[in-house]
C-alpha positions in Angstrom: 114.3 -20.8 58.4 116.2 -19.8 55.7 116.7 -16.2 54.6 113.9 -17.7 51.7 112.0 -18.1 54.0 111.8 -15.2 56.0 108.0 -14.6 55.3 107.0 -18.1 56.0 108.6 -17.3 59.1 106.3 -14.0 59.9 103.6 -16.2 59.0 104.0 -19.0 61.8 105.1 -16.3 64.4 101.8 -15.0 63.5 99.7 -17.6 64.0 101.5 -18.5 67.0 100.7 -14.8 68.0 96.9 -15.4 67.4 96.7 -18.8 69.2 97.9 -17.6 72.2 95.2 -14.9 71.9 92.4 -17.8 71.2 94.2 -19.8 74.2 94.5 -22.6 71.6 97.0 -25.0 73.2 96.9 -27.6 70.0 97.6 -24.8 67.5 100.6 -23.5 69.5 102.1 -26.9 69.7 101.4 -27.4 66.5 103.6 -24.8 65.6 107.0 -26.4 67.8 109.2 -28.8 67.0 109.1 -32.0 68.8 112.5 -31.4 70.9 111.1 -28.1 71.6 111.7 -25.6 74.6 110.1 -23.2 76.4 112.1 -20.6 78.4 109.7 -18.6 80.4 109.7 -14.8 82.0 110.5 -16.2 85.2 111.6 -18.5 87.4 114.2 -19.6 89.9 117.2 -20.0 86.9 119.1 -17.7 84.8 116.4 -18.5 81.9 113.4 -18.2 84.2 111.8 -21.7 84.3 112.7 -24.1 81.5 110.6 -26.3 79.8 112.6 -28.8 77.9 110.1 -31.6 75.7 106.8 -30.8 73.9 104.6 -32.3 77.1 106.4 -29.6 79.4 106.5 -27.1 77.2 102.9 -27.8 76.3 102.5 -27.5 80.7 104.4 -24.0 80.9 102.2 -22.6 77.9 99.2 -23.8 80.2 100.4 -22.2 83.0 100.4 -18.9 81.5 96.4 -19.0 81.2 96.3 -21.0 84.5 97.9 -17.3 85.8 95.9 -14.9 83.5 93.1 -16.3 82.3 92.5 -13.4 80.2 95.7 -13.2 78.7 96.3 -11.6 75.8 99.8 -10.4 73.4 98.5 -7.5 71.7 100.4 -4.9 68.9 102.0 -7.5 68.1 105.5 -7.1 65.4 107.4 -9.7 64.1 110.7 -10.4 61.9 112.4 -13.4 61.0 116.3 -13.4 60.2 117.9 -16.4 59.0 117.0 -19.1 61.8 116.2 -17.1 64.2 113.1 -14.8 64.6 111.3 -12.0 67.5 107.9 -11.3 68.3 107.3 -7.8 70.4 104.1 -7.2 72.1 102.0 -6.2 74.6 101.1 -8.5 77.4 97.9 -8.1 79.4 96.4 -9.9 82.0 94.4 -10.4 85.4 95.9 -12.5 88.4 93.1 -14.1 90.7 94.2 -12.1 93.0 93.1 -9.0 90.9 96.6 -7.4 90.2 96.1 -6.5 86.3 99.6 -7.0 84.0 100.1 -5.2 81.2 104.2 -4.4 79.8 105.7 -5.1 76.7 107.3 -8.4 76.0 109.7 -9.9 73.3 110.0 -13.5 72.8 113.3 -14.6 71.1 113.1 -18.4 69.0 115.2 -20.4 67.5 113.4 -22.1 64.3 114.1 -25.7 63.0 112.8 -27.2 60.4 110.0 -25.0 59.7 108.8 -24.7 63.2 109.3 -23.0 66.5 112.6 -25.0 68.4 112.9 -22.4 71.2 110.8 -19.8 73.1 112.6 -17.3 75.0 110.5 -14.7 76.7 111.1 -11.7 78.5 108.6 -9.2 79.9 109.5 -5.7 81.8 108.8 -5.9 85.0 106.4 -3.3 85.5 103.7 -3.1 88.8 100.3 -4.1 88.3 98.4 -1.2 86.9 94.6 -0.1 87.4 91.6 -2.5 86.6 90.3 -1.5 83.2 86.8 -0.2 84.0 
């Protein structure tokens, strides 16, 4: 993105925002390129667990509704500088084991050509909290 294009930035990170909340794996990978990557909250390496190509990345974004299949990024808040862009928000979610998730994330990406080239989230890491009622 170019500083031009700083609102057509807000915009994808947006929809990207609301497809995760619909759990809408074509529209997400609609909005990554196709060398995309996917650097998730954790896993065994200094990223977390890396998802290089648009089938594993399309795989790790899977997993994150395979793990809380009520996820949701709420309050979300976006801004887009040059190439480069960051999306804060809430994350909530259930485990099947019942353990409820709910801290506040920022993903960092890296935009090329218009769409989403890396993800890099990070999420506190915060004990599961009481079951809404």
């Amino acid at each position: 993105m170019s500083k031009d294009n700083t609102a057509a930035g807000i915009e994808l990170l947006q929809a990207f925002n609301d497809a995760w909340n619909r759990h809408d794996i074509d529209a997400l990978m609609a909005c990554m390129a196709d060398d995309c990557v996917f650097h998730g909250v954790a896993g065994p390496d200094l990223l977390g667990r890396s998802f290089v190509g648009r089938e594993a990345v399309r795989e790790g974004f899977q997993l994150a509704w395979q793990t809380f299949p009520d996820a949701q990024w709420v309050d979300g808040d976006h801004f887009v500088v040059g190439d480069r862009g960051v999306s804060e928000s809430t994350f909530r979610g259930t485990r099947a084991d019942g353990a409820r998730i709910e801290a506040r994330m920022v993903d960092v990406f890296t935009f090329r050509g218009g769409k989403i080239a890396v993800k890099n989230a990070y999420r506190k890491d915060r004990p599961p909290v009481a079951a809404v009622a």
